[in-house]
N, C-alpha and C positions, 0 to 999 in steps of 0.2 A: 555604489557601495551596497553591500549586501549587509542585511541586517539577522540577529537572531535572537531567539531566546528558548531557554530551556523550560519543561516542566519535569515534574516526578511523577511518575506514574507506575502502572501493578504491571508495566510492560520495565520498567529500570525508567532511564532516563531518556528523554525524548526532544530534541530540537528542532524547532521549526523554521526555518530561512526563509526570508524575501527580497526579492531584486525588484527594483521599481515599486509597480503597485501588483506584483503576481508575488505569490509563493513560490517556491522554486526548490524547496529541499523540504524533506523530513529525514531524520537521522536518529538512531540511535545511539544512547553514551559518545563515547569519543572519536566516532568516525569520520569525523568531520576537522579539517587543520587549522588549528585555532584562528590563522592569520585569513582563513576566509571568511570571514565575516567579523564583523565586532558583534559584542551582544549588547541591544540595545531593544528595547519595546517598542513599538509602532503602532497603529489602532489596527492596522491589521491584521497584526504578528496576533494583537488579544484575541480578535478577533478569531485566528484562528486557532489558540490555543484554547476559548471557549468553545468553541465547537467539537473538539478533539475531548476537552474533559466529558462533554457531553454525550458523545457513542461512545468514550470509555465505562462511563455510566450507564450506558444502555438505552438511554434517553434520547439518541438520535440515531438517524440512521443511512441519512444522506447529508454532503456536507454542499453548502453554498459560498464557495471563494474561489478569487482570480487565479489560477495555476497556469502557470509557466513552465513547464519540463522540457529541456531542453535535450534534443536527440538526433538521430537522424531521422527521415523520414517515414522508413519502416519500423521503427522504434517508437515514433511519436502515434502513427496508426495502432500501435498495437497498444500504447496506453491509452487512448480516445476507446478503444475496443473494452479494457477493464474495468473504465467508469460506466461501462451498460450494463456490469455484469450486478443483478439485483442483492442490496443486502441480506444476507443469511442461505444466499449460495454459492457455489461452488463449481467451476466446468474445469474441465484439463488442458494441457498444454495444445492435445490434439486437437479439441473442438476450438480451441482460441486460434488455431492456427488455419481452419476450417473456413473458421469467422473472419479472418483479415485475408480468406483468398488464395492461401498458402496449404493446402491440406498436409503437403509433404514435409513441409517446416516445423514442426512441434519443436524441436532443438533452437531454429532460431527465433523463435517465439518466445520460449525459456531463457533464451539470454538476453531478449530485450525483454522479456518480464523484470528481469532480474537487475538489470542497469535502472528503472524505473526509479525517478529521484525522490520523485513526494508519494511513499511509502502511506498506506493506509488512507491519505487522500484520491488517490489513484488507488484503487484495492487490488492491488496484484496478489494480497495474501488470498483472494478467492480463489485461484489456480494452482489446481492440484495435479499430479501425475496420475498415471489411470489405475484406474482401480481403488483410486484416493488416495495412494501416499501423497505423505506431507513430504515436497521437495524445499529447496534451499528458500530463504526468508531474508533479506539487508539484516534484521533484527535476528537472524535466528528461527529454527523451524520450531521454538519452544513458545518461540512469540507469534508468530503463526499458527501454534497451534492456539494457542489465548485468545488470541483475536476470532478464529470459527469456531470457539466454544462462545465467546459472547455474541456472534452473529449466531450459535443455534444449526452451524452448519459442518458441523467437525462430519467428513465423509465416514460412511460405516467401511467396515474392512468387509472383505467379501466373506462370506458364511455367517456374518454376523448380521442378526435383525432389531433394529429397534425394540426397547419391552415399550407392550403397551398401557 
């Protein structure tokens, strides 16, 4: 039985799923069909929804729990690939595609970014297109862009320089 619970956050609304003793989803609002899961607390659904308010806050910046995402196998490489990528940066489709061996793959790199289930535990919001567009988000590229403004990591646009 898979379990959930929702929080309220400055992202809308945000669900966190667990099967057994792993995490296995994060979701936003209603993307999720009601009939998969019941909503119901668990210590480690708190658990990981303390941690979650906690880098919403700014306060943390790596997270510590059992994750389960389920994929195929180059899909599961490339979200083991995301969780290296350091809080408050940013690499592209190309260089993630680089990283898992693939240089030519950027596109199927991007779509298994993109199938990636537990969203912000897995930071696939740190992968950007070149040049730093913000590409596609589970949540939205509005919620992606939220997320590397509190990581500190929003990429600059080209001709544009940091003030100091």
């Amino acid at each position: 039985m898979k379990q959930a619970i929702f929080l309220d956050t400055f992202l809308g609304r945000v669900g966190i799923a667990q099967e057994g003793e792993a995490i296995t989803h994060v979701f936003f609002g209603n993307s999720v069909r009601p009939d998969a899961f019941v909503e119901e607390s668990t210590p480690l659904l708190e658990e990981a929804a303390r941690q979650l308010r906690e880098y919403l806050e700014g306060t943390r910046k790596e997270f510590d729990l059992p994750l389960c995402p389920h994929g195929t196998e180059f899909q599961c490489q490339v979200w083991q690939l995301l969780r290296q990528i350091p809080y408050g940066t940013t690499i592209t489709y190309g260089q993630l595609a680089r990283m898992v061996g693939k240089p030519g793959a950027a596109r199927a790199v991007g779509q298994a970014n993109g199938r990636n289930p537990i969203s912000i535990f897995i930071p696939c919001h740190r992968v950007v297109g070149a040049a730093g567009v913000l590409r596609g988000y589970a949540g939205g590229t509005e919620q992606k862009k939220k997320l590397l403004h509190l990581e500190g990591a929003l990429p600059q646009k080209p001709g544009k320089e940091k003030k100091k």
